[in-house]
N, C-alpha and C positions, 0 to 999 in steps of 0.2 A: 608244099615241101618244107622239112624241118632246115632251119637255121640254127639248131644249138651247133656249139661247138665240136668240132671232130675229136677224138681219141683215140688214137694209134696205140698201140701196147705191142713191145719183141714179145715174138711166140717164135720158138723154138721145137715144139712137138705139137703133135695132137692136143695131149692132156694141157700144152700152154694154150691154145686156141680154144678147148671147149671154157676154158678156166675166164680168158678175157673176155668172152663174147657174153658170157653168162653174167661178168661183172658191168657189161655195160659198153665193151669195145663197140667203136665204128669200122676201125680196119686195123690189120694185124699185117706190121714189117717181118719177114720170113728171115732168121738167119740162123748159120750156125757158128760153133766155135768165135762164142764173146768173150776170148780171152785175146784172140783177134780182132777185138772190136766190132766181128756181125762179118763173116763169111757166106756165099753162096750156098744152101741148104741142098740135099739129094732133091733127085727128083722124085726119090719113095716117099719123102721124108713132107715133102710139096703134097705128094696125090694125097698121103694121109690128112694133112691138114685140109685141104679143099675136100674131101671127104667129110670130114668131120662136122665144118660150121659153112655158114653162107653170108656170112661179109664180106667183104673185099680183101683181096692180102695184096701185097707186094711183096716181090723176089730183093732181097742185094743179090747185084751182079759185083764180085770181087771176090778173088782168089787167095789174096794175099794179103796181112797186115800194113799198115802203112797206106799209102795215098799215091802211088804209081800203078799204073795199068797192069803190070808186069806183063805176061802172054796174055795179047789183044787179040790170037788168033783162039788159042784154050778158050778166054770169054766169050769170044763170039760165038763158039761150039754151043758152050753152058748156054748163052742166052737163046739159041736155037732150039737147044733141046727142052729149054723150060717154056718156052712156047709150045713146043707139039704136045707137052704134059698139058697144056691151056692155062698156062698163067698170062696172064695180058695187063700185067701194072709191077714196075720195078721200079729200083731205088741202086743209082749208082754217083757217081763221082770220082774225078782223075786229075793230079796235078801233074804236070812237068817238076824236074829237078832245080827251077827258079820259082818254084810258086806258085805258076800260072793254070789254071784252068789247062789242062790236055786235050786241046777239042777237037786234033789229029784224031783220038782213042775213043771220045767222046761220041763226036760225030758219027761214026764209025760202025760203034755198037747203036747207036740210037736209029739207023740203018735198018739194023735186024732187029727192030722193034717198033716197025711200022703197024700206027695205027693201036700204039698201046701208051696208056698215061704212066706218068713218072716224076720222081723226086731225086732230086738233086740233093746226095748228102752233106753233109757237115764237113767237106771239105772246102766248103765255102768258109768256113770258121777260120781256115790255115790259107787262103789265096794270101799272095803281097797289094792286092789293091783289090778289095769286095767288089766296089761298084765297078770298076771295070770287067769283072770276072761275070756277074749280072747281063751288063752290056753285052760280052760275048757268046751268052747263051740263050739271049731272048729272042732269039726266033728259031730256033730247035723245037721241031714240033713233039709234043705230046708233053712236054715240061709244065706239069700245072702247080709243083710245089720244092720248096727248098726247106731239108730239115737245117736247123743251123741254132746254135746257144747263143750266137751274138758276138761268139769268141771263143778263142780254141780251147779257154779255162773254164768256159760253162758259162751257164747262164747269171749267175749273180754277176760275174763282172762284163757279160753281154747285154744287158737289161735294159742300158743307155740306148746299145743300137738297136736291139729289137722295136722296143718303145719309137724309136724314128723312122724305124722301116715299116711302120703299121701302120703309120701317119696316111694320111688320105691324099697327102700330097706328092708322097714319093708313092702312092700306090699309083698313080698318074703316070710315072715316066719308064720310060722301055727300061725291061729286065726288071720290074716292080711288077710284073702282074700277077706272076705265080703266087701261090699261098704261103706264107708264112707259117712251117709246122713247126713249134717249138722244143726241140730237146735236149738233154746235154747236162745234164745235172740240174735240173729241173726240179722245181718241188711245191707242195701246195701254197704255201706263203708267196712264189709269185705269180700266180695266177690271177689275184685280183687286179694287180695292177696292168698286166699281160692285155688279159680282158678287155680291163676300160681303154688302153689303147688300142684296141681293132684285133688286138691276136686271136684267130677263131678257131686253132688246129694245136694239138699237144700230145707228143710222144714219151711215152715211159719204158724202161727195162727194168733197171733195177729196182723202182719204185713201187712195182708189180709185183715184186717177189721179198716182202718184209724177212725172210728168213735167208735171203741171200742166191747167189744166180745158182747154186748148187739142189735149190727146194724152186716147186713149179712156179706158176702165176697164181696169186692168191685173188681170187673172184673178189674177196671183201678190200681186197687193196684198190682193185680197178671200180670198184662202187663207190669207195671214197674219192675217187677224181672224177666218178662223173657223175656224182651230186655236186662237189665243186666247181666246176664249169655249167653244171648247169643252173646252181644259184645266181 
């Protein structure tokens, strides 16, 4: 079994998907409308892409901009119906109105996703206490990664905590097991150090697309990050 580093890349369409996989993607997060920061994609929009490439994808489940569930009954619909499509790996996240992990909403939906893996997003970036928020989700089954910059302002000023959550010692304690996927204003210069400290998972959007989120995924952009990880 290969141990390099994983590569996530947003794919948005078909042509994002053949674009990533061609440059070297491991798996592709599904969304639409990034101006909302990664909305739940049709489920036309889904079959085309599973049509298209045969890596792995992940759905986001969320409706709405911001980081409240809003209608927890509308996403349970959504995550229903992207199941009978055969998506089987999402990528969600919910806080309450104090900060806290929502894991009323959480729990909930992770319900109607039995028996499928998932990522916990970057709303871990904006909890009021991370490690407690860890603590509350480590035994929700099928959680095998948290995307997160370290901080709600990206990764250059998360770099500290990523680097101590990679440690081998906090991989050790409950709500440390999940994978560390890094993303968030991510960029080649920190990779090295990402690396040497145990980070083995790296997500990109805009990084994909040199010409900006309005032109597709540029294959030669996602081949520059996975030479770099794999050097």
């Amino acid at each position: 079994m290969s141990n390099r580093a994983v590569l996530e890349v947003i794919a948005l369409d078909a042509e994002d998907a053949i674009a990533a996989q061609a440059g070297g993607a491991d798996r592709l997060e599904l969304v639409t409308d990034i101006a909302a920061d990664g909305l739940t994609p049709s489920r036309e929009t889904y079959g085309r892409i599973r049509a298209a490439v045969d890596i792995p994808l992940r759905v986001m489940l969320r409706l709405a901009d911001g980081f409240a569930v809003g209608d927890i009954d509308a996403l349970v619909r959504v995550a229903r119906e992207m199941r009978a499509e055969g998506a089987d790996e999402f990528v969600l996240g919910f806080l309450d109105a104090d900060g806290h992990v929502d894991l009323v909403a959480v729990e909930r939906l992770v319900a109607e996703l039995e028996g499928c893996r998932w990522t916990f997003h970057r709303a871990l970036d904006r909890v009021a206490d991370r490690d407690a928020a860890r603590k509350q989700l480590a035994d929700l089954p099928g959680l095998d990664t948290y995307l997160t910059a370290g901080s709600a302002n990206g990764v250059d000023e998360g770099l500290p905590t990523l680097v101590a959550e990679a440690g081998a010692t906090r991989r050790g304690e409950p709500g440390y097991q999940p994978r560390l996927l890094v993303g968030g204003g991510l960029r080649l210069d920190h990779v090295p150090t990402l690396l040497a400290a145990g980070v083995d998972a790296f997500h990109i959007g805009g990084a994909a697309r040199p010409s900006g989120w309005s032109a597709p995924v540029s294959p030669t952009a996602v081949r520059a990050w996975r030479t770099a990880l794999d050097a």
